[in-house]
C-alpha positions as CSV (number, residue, x, y, z in Angstrom):
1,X,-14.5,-4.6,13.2
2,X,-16.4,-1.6,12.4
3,X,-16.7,-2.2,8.7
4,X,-17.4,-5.9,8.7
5,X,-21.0,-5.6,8.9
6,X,-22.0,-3.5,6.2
7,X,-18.8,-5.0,4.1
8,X,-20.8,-8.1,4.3
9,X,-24.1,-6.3,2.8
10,X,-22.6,-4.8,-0.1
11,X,-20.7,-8.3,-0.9
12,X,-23.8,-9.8,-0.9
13,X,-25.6,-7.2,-2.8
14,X,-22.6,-7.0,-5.6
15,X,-23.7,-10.8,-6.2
16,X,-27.2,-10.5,-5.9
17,X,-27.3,-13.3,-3.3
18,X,-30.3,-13.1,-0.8
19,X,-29.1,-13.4,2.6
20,X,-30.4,-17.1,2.4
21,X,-28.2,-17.9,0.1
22,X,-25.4,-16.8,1.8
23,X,-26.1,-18.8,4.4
24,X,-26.2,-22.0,2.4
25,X,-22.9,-21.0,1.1
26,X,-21.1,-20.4,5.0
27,X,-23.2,-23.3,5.5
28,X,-25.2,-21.3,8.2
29,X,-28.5,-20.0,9.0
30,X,-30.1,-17.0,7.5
31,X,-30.8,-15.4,11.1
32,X,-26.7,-15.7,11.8
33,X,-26.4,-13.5,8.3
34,X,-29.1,-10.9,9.9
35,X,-27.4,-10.9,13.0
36,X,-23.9,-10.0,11.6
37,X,-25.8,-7.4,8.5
38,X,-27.7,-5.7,11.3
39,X,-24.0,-5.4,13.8
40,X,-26.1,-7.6,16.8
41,X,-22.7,-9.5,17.0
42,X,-19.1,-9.7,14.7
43,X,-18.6,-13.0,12.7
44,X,-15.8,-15.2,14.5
45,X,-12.7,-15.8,12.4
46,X,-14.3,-19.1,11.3
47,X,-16.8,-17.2,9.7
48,X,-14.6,-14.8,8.3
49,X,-11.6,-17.6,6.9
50,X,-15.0,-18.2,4.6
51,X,-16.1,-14.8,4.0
52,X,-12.1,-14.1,2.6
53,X,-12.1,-17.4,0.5
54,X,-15.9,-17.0,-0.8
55,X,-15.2,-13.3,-1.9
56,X,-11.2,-13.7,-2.6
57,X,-10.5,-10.7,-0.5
58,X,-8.3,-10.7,2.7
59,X,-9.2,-10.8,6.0
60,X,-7.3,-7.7,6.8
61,X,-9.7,-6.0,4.0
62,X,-13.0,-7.4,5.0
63,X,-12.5,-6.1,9.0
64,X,-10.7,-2.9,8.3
65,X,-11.7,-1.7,5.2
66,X,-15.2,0.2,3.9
67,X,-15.1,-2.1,0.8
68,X,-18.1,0.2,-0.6
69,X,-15.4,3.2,-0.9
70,X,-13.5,1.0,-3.6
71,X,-13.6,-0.6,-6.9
72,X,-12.8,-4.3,-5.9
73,X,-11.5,-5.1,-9.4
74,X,-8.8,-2.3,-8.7
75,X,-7.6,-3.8,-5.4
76,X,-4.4,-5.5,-6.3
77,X,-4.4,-9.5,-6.2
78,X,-1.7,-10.9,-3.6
79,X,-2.2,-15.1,-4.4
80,X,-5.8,-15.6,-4.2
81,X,-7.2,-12.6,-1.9
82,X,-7.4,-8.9,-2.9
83,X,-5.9,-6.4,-0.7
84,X,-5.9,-2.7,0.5
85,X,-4.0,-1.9,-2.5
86,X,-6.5,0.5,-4.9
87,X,-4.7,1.6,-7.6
88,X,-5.4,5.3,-7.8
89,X,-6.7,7.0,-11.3
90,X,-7.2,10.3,-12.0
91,X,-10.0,11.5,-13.9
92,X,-8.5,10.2,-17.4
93,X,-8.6,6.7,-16.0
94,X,-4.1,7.4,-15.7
95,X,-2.8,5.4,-12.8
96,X,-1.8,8.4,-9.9
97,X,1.4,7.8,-7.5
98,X,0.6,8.4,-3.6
99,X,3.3,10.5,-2.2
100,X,4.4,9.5,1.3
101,X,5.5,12.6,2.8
102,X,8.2,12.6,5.0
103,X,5.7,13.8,8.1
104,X,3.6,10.4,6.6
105,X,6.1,8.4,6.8
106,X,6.6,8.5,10.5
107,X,3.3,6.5,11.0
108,X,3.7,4.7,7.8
109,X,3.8,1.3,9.5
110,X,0.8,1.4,11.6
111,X,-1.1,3.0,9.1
112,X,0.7,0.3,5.9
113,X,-2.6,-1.7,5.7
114,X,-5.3,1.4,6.8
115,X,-6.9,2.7,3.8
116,X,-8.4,6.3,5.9
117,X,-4.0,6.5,6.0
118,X,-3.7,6.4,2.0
119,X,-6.9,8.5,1.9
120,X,-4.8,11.7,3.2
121,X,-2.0,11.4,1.2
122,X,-1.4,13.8,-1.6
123,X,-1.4,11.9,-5.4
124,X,0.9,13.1,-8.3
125,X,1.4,12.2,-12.2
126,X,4.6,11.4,-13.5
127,X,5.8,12.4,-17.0
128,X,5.3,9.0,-18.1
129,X,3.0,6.2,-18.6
130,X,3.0,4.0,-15.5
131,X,0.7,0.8,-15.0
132,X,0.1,-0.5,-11.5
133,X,0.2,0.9,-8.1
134,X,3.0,2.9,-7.5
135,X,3.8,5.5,-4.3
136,X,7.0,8.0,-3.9
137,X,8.7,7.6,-0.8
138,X,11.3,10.2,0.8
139,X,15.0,9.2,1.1
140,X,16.6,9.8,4.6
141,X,20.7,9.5,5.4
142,X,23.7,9.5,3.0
143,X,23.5,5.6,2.9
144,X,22.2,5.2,-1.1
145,X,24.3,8.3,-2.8
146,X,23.7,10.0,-5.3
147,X,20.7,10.7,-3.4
148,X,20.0,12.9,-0.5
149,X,17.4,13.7,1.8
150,X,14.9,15.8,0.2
151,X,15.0,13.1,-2.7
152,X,11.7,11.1,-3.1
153,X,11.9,7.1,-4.8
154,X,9.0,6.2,-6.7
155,X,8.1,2.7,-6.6
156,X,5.5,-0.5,-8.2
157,X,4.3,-2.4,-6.0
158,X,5.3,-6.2,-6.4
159,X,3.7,-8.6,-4.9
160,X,6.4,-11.0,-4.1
161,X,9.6,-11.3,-2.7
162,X,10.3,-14.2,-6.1
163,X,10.1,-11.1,-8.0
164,X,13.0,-9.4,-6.4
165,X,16.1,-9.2,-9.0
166,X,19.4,-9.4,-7.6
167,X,21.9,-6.6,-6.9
168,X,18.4,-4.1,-8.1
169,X,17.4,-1.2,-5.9
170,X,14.1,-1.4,-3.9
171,X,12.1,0.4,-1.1
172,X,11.3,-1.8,1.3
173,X,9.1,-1.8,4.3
174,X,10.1,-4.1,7.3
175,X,9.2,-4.7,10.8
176,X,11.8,-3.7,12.6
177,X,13.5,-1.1,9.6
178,X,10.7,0.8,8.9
179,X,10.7,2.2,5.5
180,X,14.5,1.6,3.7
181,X,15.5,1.8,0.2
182,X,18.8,-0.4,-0.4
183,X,20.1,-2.8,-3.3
184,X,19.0,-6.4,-2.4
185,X,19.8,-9.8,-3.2
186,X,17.6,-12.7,-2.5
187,X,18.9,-15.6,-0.3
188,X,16.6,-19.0,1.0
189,X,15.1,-17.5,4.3
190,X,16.1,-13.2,4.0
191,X,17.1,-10.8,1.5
192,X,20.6,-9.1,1.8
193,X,20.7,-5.3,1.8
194,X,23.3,-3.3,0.8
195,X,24.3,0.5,0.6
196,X,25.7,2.2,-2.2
197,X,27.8,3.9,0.4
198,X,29.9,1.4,1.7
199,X,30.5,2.9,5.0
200,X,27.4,1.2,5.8
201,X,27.3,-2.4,6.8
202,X,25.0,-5.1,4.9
203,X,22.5,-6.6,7.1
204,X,19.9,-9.1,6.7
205,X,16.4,-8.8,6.7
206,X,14.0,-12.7,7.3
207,X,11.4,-13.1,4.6
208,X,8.8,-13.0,7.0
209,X,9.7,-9.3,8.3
210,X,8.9,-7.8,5.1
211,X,5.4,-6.2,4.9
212,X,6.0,-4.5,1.4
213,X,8.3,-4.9,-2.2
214,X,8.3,-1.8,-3.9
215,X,10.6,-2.3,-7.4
216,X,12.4,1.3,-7.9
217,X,11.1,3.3,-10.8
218,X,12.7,6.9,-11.0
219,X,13.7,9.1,-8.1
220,X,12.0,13.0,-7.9
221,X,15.4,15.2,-6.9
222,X,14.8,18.6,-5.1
223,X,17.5,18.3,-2.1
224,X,19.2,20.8,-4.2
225,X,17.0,23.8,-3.8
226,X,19.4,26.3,-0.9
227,X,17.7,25.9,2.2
228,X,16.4,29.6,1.7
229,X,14.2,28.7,-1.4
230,X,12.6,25.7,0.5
231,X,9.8,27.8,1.7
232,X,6.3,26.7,1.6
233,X,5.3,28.8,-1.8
234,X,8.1,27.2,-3.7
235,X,7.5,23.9,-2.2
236,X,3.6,24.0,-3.5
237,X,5.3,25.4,-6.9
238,X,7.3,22.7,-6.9
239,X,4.8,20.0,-5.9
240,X,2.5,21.8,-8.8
241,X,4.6,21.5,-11.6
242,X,4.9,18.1,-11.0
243,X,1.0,18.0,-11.3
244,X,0.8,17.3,-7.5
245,X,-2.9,17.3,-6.3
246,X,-2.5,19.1,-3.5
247,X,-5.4,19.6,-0.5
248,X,-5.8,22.4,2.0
């Protein structure tokens, strides 16, 4: 919990709450405040549960997360808690999409909740105005044609499985699946997934093994460069004309 210390500062501080009166709101003493402020000892999950409701930000957030890196009001709201969700602007206040690379999204489930993960990926516009937080994630197999690997999906983020629209196309991330982008359909305890390509079997997916919703907005199509052209110049030319911000 490397962050949970001076996470608990700068909440504090954003309310202009002396650490005494912090206390009387976890309904401790102000030494116990000190003591966590000043990393002597980590708050036990009793401590925290109140922390997450005082503040309306997850547990996950508060423990993992250097909360003063990020503007809180831009965290996306899940129920009553924020989450590692920033929406990322560029410097015209437009909302940015993160691009999960394909090398990226080998880790992408043990880094899903780790904002220094998000921090490396590369951020693009799209030709259009989106509002929300959206991310563009590469397309592996044959399973959803017209689409082929090389293809990216670009996706908004929804924050609950209600939300879903039968028989619509969606990236999902699961436990067990990883990241998969298939046509779904609601049922009472899992969604159904289906491939356009119906040499693939539907299979079922529980509620609870979903980690993330992303609603399909418009795919980004260069699987049909020739395999000579895909060198690294014409990739960055690629990745620039689609106003790509692109580091070393």
């Amino acid at each position: 919990m490397k962050h949970i210390a001076s996470n608990i500062r700068h909440l504090r501080q954003l309310k202009s709450w002396s650490q005494e009166q912090l206390a009387d709101k976890l309904d401790i003493t102000r030494a116990r405040i000190g003591s966590y402020e000043e990393e002597r000892c980590d708050p036990p999950i009793d401590i925290l549960i109140k922390l997450s409701k005082l503040y309306h930000i997850a547990i996950d957030a508060l423990i993992r997360a250097d909360l003063r890196k990020f503007d809180l009001a831009s965290m996306i709201k899940v129920g009553e808690n924020r989450l590692l969700f920033p929406i990322v602007l560029d410097k015209n206040n437009n909302d940015l999409v993160e691009v999960v690379t394909v090398k990226a999204s080998a880790g992408y489930l043990n880094g899903y909740a780790d904002p220094e993960y998000f921090e490396k990926l590369p951020n693009m516009n799209l030709p259009f105005k989106i509002i929300g937080k959206h991310r563009a994630f590469p397309i592996k197999g044959d399973s959803m044609p017209p689409l082929k690997p090389g293809c990216f999906v670009v996706g908004k983020f929804l924050e609950s499985i209600k939300d879903i629209k039968d028989g619509s196309t969606y990236v999902l991330v699961t436990r067990d699946e990883g990241i998969v982008y298939k046509r779904v359909y609601k049922k009472a305890q899992f969604l159904e997934l289906h491939s356009d390509n119906k040499q693939y079997e539907a299979y079922k997916v529980k509620h609870a093994d979903v980690l993330e919703i992303w609603e399909f907005v418009c795919t980004l199509n260069i699987s049909d460069a020739k395999t000579e052209e895909l060198n690294i110049d014409s990739i960055i030319k690629m990745l620039n004309s689609m106003r790509v911000e692109l580091g070393q």
